[in-house]
TISEKOL-609117 format. One record per residue (C-alpha): residue in one letter; x, y, z. Coordinates in nm, 2 decimals. Example, Ala and Ser with C-alpha at 12.3 -4.5 7.8 and 13.67 -1.06 7.14 Angstrom:
aa=a; u=1.23; v=-0.45; w=0.78;
aa=s; u=1.37; v=-0.11; w=0.71;
END
This chain:
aa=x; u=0.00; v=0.00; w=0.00;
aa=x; u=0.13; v=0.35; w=-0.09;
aa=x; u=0.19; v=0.54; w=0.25;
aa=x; u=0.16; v=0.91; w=0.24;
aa=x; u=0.39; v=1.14; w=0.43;
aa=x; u=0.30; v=1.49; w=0.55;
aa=x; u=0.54; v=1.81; w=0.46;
aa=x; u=0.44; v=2.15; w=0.57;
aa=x; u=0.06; v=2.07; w=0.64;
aa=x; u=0.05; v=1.90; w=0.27;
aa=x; u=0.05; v=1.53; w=0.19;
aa=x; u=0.25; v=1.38; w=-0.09;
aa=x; u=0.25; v=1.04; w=-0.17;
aa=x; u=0.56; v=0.84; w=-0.07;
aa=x; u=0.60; v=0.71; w=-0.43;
aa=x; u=0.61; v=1.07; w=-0.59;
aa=x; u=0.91; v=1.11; w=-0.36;
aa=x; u=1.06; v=0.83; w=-0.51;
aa=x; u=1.32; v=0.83; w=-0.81;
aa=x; u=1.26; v=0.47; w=-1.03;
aa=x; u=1.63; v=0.48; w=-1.10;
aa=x; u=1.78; v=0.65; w=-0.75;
aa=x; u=1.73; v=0.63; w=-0.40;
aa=x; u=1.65; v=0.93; w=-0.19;
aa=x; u=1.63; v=0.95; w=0.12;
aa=x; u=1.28; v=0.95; w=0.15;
aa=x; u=1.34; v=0.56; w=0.12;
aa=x; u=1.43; v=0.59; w=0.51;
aa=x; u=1.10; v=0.65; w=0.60;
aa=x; u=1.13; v=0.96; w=0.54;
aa=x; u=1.26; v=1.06; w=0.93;
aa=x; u=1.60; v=0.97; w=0.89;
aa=x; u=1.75; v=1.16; w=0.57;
aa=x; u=2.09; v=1.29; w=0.65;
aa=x; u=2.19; v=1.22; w=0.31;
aa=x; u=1.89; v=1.50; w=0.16;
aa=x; u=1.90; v=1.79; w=0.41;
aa=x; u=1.68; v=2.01; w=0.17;
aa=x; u=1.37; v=1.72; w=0.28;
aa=x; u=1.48; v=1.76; w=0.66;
aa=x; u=1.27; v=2.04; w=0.80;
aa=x; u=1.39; v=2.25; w=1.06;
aa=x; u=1.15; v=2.38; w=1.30;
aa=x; u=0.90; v=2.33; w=1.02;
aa=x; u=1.14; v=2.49; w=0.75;
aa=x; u=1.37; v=2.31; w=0.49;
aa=x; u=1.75; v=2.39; w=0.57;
aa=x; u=2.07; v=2.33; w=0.33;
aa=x; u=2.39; v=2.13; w=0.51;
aa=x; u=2.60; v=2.46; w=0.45;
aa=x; u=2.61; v=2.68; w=0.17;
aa=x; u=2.84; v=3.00; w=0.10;
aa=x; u=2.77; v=3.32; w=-0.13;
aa=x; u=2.97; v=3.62; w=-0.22;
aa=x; u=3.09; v=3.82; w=-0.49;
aa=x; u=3.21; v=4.20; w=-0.64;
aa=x; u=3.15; v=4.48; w=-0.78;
aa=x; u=3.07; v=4.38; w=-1.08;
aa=x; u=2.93; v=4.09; w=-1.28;
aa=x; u=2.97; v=3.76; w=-1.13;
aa=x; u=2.87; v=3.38; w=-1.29;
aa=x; u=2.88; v=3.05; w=-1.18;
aa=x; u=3.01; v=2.83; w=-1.45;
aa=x; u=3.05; v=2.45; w=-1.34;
aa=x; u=3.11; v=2.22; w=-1.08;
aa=x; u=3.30; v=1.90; w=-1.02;
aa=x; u=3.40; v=1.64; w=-0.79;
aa=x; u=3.60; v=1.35; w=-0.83;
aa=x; u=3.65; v=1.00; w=-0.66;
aa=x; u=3.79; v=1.08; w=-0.31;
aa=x; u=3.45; v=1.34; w=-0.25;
aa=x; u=3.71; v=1.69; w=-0.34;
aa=x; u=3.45; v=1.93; w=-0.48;
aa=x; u=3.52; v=2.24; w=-0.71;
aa=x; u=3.32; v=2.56; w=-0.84;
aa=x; u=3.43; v=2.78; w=-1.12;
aa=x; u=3.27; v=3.13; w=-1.28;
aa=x; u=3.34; v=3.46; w=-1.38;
aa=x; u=3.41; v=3.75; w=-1.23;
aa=x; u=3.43; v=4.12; w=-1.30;
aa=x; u=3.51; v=4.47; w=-1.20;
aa=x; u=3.26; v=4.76; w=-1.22;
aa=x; u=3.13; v=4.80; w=-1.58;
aa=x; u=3.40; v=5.06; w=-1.70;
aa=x; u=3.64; v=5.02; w=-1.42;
aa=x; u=4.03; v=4.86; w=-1.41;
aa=x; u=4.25; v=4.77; w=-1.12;
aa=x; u=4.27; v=4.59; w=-0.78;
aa=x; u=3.86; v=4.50; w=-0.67;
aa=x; u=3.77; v=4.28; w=-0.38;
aa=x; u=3.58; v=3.97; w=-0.42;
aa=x; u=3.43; v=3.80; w=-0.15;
aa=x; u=3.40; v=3.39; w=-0.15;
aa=x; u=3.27; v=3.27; w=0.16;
aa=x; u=3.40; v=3.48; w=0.49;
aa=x; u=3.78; v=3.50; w=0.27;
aa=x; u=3.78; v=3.88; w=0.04;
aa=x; u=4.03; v=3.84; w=-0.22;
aa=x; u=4.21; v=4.14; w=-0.43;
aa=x; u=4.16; v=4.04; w=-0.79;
aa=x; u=4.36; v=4.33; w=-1.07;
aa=x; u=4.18; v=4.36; w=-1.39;
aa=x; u=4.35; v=4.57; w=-1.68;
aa=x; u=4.22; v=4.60; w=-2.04;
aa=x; u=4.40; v=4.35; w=-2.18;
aa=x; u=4.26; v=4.13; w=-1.88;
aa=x; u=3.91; v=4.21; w=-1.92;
aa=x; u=3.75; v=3.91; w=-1.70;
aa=x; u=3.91; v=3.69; w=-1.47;
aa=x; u=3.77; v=3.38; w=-1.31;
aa=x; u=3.80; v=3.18; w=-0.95;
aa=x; u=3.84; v=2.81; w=-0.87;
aa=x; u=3.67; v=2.75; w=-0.49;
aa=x; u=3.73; v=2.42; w=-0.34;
aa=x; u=3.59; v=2.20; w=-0.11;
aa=x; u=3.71; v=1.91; w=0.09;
aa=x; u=3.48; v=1.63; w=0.13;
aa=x; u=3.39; v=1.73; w=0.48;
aa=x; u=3.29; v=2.03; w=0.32;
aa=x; u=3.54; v=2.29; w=0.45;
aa=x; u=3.60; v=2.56; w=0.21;
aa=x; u=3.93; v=2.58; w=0.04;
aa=x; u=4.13; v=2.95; w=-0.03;
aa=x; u=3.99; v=3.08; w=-0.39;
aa=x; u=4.22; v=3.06; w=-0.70;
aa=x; u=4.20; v=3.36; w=-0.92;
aa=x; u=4.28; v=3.29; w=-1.34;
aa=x; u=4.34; v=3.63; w=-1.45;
aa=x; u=4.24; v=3.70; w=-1.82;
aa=x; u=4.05; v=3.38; w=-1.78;
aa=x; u=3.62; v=3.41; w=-1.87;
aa=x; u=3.58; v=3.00; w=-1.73;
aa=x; u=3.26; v=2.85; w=-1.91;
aa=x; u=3.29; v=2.44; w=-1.76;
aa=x; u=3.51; v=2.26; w=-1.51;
aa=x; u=3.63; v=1.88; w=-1.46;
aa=x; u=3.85; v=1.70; w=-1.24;
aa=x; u=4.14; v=1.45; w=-1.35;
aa=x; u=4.19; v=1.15; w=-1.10;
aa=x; u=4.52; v=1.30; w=-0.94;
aa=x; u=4.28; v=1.63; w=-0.80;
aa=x; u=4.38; v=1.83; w=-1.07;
aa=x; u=4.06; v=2.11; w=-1.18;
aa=x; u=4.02; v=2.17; w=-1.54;
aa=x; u=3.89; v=2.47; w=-1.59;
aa=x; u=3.79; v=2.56; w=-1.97;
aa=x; u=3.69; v=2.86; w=-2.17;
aa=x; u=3.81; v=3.13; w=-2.28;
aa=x; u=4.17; v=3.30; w=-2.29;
aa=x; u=4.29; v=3.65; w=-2.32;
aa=x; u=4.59; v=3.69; w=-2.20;
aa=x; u=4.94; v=3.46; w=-2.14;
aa=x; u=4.90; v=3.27; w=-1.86;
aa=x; u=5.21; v=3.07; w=-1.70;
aa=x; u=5.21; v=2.70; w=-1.59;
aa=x; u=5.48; v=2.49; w=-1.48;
aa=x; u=5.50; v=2.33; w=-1.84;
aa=x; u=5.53; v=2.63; w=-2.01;
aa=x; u=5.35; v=2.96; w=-2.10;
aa=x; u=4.96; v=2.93; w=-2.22;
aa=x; u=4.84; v=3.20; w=-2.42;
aa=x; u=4.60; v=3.28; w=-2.69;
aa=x; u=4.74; v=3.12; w=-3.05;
aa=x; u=4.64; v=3.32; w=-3.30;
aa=x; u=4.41; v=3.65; w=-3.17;
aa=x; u=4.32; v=3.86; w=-2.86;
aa=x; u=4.10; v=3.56; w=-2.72;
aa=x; u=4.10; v=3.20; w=-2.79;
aa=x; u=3.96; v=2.89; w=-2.67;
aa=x; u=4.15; v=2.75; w=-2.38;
aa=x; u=4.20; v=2.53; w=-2.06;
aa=x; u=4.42; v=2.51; w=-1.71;
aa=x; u=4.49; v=2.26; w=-1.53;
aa=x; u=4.52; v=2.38; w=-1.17;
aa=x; u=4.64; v=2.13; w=-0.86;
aa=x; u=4.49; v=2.14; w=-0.55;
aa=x; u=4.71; v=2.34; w=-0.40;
aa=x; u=4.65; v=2.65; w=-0.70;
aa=x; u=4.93; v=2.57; w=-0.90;
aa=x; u=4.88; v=2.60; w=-1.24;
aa=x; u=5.00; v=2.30; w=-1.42;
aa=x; u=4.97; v=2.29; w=-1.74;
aa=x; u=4.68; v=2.34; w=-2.00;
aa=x; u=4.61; v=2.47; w=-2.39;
aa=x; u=4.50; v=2.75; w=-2.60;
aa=x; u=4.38; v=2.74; w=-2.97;
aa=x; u=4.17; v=2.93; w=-3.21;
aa=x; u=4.11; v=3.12; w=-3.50;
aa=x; u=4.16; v=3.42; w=-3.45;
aa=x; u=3.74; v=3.46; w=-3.43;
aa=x; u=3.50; v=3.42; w=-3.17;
aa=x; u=3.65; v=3.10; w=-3.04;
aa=x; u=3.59; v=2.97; w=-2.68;
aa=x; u=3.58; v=2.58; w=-2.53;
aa=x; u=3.19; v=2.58; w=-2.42;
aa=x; u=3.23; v=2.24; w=-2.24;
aa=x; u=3.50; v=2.03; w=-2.17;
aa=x; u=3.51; v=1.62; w=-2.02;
aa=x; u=3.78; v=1.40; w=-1.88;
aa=x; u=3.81; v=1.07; w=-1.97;
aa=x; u=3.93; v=0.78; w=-1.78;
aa=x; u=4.30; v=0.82; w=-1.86;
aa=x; u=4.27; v=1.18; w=-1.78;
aa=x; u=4.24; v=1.31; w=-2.15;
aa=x; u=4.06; v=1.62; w=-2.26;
aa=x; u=3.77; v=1.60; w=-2.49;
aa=x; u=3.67; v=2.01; w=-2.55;
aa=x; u=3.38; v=2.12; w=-2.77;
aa=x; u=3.28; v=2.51; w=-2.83;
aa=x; u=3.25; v=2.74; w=-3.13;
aa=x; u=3.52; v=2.93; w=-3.41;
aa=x; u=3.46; v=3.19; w=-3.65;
aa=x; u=3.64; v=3.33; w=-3.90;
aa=x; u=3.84; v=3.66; w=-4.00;
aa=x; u=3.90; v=3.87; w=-4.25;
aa=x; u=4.29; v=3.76; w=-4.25;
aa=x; u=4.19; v=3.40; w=-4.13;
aa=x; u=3.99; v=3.14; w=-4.23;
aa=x; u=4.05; v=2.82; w=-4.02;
aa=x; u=4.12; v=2.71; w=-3.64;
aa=x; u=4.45; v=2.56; w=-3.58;
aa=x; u=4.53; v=2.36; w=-3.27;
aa=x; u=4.80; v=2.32; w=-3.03;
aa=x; u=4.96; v=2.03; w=-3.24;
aa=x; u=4.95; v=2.25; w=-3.51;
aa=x; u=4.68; v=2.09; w=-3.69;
aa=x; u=4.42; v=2.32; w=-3.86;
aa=x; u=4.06; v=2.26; w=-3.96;
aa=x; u=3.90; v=2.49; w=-4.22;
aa=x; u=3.60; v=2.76; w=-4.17;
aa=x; u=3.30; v=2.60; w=-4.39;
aa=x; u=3.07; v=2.92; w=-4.40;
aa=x; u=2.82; v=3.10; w=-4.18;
aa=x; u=2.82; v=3.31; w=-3.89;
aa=x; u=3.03; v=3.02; w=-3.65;
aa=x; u=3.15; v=2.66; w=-3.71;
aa=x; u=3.21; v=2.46; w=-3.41;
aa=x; u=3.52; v=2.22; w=-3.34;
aa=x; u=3.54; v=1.87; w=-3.11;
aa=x; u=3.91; v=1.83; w=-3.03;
aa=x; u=4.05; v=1.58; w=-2.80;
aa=x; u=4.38; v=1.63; w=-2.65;
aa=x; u=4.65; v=1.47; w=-2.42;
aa=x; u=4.66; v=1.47; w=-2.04;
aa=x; u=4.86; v=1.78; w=-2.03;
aa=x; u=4.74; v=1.94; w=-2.37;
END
């Protein structure tokens, strides 16, 4: 017999709480659910485990998230100064305020916040010249942050900067500690940006995003120095897979 369970002063039927292909927590009854705080009033109101906000004084985006194996969480976005305005700006993640420096030839820059699996909050990493659009983790905690570049950015393998123009599509790969270790950049020269990006199994990079062309270019060329040609229209797209390190 279905059992109904009573939320707030409604009733909802315990199998419309229930997912045919995962468990919630509802399956406990619904009293124990330490695993789905959202459906764990408090004093009659729904609580989250923890949750942090912040931000400056300009535009600011969540991008992605991530988590790999061991429970090691990360968030990515953008971040901005005031519309019109260049220099050091404080950002606030959390209870930590960061100084983040913006200049015109590093319009946007983006943060990395991490979180241990107990859920402690890790310092911020700051990509300057960096607009992040997606995020993935490689098995040895490594955050892969993709989008787009616009200015040189320095890794322990080398320099990463935009190939051809003043932005191109690129990723970092940044430890947990905030080191950046190595990553790619590639484009046309056009509006070119990684829109997604997945790791595989051997920690491999599969990217996907957009490329147009310009008046002195016509096709994207890659880090291997491989090129693929502009076929027409406003935008083409590119799917490029790549090496651990780029």
């Amino acid at each position: 017999m279905d059992r109904e369970l009573t939320f707030e002063g409604s009733d909802y039927s315990l199998s419309d709480l229930l997912s045919p292909q995962w468990r919630s927590a509802a399956y406990l009854d619904g009293h124990d659910c330490e695993d789905l705080v959202v459906s764990c009033p408090k004093d009659g109101v729904a609580v989250w485990d923890s949750a942090i906000a912040g931000g400056g004084p300009g535009d600011d985006y969540s991008r992605g998230a991530a988590c790999d194996s061991a429970g090691r969480c990360v968030a990515s976005g953008d971040i901005r100064n005031a519309e019109g305005s260049f220099g050091l700006y404080p950002v606030q993640f959390g209870s930590e305020v960061v100084q983040v420096d913006s200049t015109p030839e590093r319009p946007t820059s983006s943060y990395l916040l991490g979180f241990k699996p107990d859920g402690t909050q890790e310092s911020p990493v700051i990509i300057p010249g960096f607009a992040s659009v997606d995020v993935d983790m490689q098995s040895n905690g490594n955050a892969v942050i993709a989008g787009r570049l616009f200015a040189e950015l320095a890794t322990q393998s080398g320099p990463v900067a935009p190939l051809v123009g003043f932005a191109d599509a690129g990723w970092i790969a940044i430890d947990p500690s905030g080191v950046f270790r190595y990553g790619a950049a590639f484009g046309s020269g056009g509006a070119d940006a990684i829109n997604e990006i997945a790791v595989g199994d051997d920690d491999s990079v599969v990217v996907i995003g957009p490329f147009g062309e310009t008046s002195s270019r016509q096709d994207i060329e890659f880090p291997d120095g491989s090129t693929s040609p502009f076929t027409g229209g406003d935008i083409d797209v590119f799917v490029a897979g790549m090496g651990t390190s780029g």
